[in-house]
C-alpha positions in Angstrom: 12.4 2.8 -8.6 10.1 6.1 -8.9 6.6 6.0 -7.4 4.1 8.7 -8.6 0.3 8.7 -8.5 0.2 10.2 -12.0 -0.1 8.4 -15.3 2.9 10.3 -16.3 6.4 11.3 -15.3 7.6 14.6 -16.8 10.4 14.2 -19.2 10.1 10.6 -19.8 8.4 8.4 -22.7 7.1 5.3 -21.0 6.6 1.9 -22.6 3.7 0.3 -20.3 4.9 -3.4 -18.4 1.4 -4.5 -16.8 -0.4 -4.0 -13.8 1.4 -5.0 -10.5 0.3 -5.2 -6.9 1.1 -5.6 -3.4 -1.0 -6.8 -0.7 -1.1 -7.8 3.1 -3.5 -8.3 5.6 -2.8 -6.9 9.2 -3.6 -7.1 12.7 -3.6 -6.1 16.5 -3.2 -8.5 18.7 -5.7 -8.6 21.6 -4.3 -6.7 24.2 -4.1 -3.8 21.8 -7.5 -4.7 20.6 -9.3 -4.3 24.0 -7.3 -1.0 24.3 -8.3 0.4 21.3 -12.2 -0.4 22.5 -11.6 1.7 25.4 -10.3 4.5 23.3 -13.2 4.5 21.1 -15.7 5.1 23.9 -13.8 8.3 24.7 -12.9 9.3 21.4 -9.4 10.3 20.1 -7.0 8.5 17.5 -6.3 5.0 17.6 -3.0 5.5 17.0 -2.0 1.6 17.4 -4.3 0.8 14.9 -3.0 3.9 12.5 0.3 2.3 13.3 -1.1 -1.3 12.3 -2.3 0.7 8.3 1.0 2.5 8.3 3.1 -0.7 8.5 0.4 -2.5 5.9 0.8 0.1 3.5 4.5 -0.1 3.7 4.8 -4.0 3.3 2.1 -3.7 0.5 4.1 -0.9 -1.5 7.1 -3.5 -0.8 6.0 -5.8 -2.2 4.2 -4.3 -5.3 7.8 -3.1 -6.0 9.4 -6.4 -5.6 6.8 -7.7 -8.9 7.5 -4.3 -10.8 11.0 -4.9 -10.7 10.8 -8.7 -11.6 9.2 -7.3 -15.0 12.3 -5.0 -15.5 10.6 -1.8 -14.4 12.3 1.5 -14.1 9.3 3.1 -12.2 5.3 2.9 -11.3 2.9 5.1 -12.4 -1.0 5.9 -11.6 -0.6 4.0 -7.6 -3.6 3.6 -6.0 -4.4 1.9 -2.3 -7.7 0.5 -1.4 -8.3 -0.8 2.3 -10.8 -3.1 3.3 -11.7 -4.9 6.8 -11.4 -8.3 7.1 -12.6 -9.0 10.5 -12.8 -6.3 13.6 -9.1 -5.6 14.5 -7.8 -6.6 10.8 -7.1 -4.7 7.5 -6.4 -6.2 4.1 -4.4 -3.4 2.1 -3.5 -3.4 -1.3 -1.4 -1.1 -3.4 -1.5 -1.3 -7.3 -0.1 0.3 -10.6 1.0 0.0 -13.6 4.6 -0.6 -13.8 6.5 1.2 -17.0 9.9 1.2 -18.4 11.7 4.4 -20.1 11.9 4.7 -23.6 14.7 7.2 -23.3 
């Protein structure tokens, strides 16, 4: 499966599948919470918590995937993420594009 934030992929005529999409919402438990408080009256990355988007942003792009490929997709083109808080601590994360098979 090829990933590309363009609308294109050089060399390749695309016939457009749909839309698909990924998403997953995320969270610290509280021990890393309270930590991560601490770390924001110093200052400095919150590195548990950049650990906590990376792992969303995998299982989201997993997923999206998954559905592209149920429609028969060879690749997904134009991805986009969008983050949003849910509650202090958690991250909704969605990925989404437009999943395209090749012509030739």
């Amino acid at each position: 499966m090829i990933l590309v934030n363009t609308d294109y992929i050089s060399g390749k005529e695309l016939e457009m599948l749909g839309l698909v999409k990924g998403s997953t919402i995320q969270s610290k438990h509280l021990g890393k919470d309270i930590t991560q408080g601490f770390k924001n009256l110093v200052g400095g990355e919150l590195k548990s918590y950049n650990e906590m988007m990376n792992e969303a942003r995998a299982l989201a792009t997993k997923r999206m995937v998954e559905e592209a490929t149920a429609l028969g997709a060879d690749a997904i083109v134009n991805i986009r993420y969008a983050s949003s808080a849910i509650m202090q601590g958690a991250a909704e994360v969605i990925a989404y594009g437009t999943a395209v098979k090749f012509k030739n």
